[in-house]
N, C-alpha and C positions, 0 to 999 in steps of 0.2 A: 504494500500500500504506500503510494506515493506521500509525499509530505502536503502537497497541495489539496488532495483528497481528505488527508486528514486533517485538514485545515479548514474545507468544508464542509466536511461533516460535523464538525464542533463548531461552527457556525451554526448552522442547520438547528441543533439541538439547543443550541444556544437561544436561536432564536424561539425554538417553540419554548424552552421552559421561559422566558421571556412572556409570550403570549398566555401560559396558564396563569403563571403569576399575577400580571396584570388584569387578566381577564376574572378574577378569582377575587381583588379589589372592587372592580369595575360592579361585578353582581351583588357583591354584599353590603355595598354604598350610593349605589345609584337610587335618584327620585324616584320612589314609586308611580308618587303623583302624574309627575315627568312620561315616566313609560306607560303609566293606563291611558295619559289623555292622546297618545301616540299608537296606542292601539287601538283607541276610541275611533283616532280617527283614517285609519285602516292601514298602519303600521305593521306588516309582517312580520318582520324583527320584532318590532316590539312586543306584538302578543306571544312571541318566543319567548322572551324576556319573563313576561307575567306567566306565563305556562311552567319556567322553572322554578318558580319562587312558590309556587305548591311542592315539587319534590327538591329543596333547596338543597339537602344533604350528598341529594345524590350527583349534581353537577359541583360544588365544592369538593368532593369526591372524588370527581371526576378530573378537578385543574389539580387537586396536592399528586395524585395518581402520575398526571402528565410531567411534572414538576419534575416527582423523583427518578421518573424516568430517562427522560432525558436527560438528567443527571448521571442516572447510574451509565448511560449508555456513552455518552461523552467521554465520562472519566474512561470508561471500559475501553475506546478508543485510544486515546490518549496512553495510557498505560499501555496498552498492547505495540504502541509504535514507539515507542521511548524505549523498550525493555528490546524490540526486536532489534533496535540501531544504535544502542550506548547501554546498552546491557546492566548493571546492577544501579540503584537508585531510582529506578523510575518512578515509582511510586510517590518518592519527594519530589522530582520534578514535576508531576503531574499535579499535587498539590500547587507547588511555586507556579504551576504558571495558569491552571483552571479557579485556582480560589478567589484571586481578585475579578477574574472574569465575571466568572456567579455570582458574586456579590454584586457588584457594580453594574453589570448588562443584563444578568438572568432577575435580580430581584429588586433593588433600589431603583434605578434608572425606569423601567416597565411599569413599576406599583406608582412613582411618583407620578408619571403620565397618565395613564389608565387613570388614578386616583382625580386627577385636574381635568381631565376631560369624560368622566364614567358616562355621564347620560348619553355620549355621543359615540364613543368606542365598543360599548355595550356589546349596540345597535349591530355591531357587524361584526362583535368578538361571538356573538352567542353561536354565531352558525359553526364556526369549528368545536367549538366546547358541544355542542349538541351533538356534531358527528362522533366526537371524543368520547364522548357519553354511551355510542353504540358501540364503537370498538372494543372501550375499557370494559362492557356491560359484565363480563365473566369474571374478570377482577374483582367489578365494584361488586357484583355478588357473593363473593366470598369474604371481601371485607366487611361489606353488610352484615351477614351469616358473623363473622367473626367479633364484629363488633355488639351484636345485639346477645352475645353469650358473654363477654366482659359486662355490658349493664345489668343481666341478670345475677352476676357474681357479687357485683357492687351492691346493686339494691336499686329499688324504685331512685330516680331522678326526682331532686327537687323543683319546682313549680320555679317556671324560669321570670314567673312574674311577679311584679311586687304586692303586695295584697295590700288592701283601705289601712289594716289592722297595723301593719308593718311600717307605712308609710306618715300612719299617726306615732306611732313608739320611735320613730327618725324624728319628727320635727319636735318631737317634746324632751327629747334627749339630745338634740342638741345645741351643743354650749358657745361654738363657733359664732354661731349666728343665731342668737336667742331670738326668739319669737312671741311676740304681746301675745300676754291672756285671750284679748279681745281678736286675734287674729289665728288664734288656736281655737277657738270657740267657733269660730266662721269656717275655717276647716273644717273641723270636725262636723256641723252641720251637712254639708258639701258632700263628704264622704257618705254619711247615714241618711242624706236626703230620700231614699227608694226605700229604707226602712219607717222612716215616718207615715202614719195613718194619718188621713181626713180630719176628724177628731182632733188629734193634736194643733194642728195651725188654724181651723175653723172657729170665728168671732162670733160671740152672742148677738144676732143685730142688736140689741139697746148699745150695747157698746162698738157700733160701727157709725163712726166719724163720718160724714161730707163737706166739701167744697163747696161754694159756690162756684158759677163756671166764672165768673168775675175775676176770683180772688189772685193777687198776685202771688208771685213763687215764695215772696217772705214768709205771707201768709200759712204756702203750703206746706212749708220747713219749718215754722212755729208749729203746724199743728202732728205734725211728725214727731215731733222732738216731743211735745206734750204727750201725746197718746202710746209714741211707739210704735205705730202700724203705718206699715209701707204703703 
């Protein structure tokens, strides 16, 4: 194998893990909003877009898959030509001279792009990730399989959302940025509003207040502050 061959073939691989990477940014950061109103408005790509974001696991899957492949596959290059034409070290030189690459072209350079331009790159990264998606399909199934018997080991997943209950026990504990009585009171309303009954907010008419339609705004702030009812 020539040198020039190997040079584009580490290119080659270069660039797709380049492309997972990026494209891997690109799906898990881009406007939702962005891509429904684009498929809304008869956006192919984009209802790609929205079509993976139901099984998201499996094209993230699909670009870390790509990633390390080409990875493995480069390096495997690289080493196999190093070792057949300068004989013992290759291994270090193949470090010294694929590690700055991968960093810099395979993952920083690709993610910073893709990241600055996602809603646009998406658009036209999702058709290889989606072919990627079929090829890897054998893989991702045994990772799947693999993966879903480690959660069973572990134990049930915690609830990836934050619950009313959790989100009052943060703002009442904390000391960073304390929080007025009266503005933890409004919260907490806020959050138990769908637990309140009728009954509870419901005014006796004799103690329901009017207006004239005359009355100025002073008026109508005086008698708010008086009575209390909004």
């Amino acid at each position: 194998m020539s040198l020039e061959i190997v040079i584009g073939l580490i290119t080659f691989f270069l660039f797709l893990q380049a492309l997972f990477a990026g494209s891997e940014i690109a799906l898990i950061s881009c406007d939702k909003a962005v891509i429904k109103s684009l498929a809304d408005s008869g956006s192919k790509s984009a209802k790609m877009v929205l079509d993976s974001f139901v099984d998201i696991e499996k094209f993230i899957s699909t670009t870390l898959v790509g990633i390390n492949l080409s990875l493995i596959t480069s390096t495997v290059i690289l080493t196999f030509y190093i070792d057949k034409n300068y004989g013992k070290g290759s291994e270090l030189y193949t470090v010294l001279i694929l590690s700055p690459l991968i960093v810099i072209f395979g993952q920083v350079v690709p993610k910073a792009i893709f990241q600055k331009r996602r809603n646009t790159i998406i658009l036209w990264a999702i058709y290889p990730i989606w072919i990627a998606s079929k090829i890897f399909y054998p893989i991702l199934l045994v990772v799947n399989i693999f993966t879903k018997k480690i959660l069973n080991l572990i134990g049930k997943t915690e609830n990836a959302f934050i619950t009313r209950e959790e989100l009052i026990n943060v703002i009442e504990g904390d000391t960073s940025k304390p929080v007025t009585d009266n503005k933890k009171r409004i919260i907490k309303r806020i959050f138990r509003f769908s637990e309140t009954t009728a009954d509870e907010i419901m005014i006796p008419l004799i103690q329901v207040r009017a207006l004239d339609e005359n009355a100025t705004v002073k008026e109508a702030v005086d008698m708010i502050n008086e009575t209390g009812h909004s």
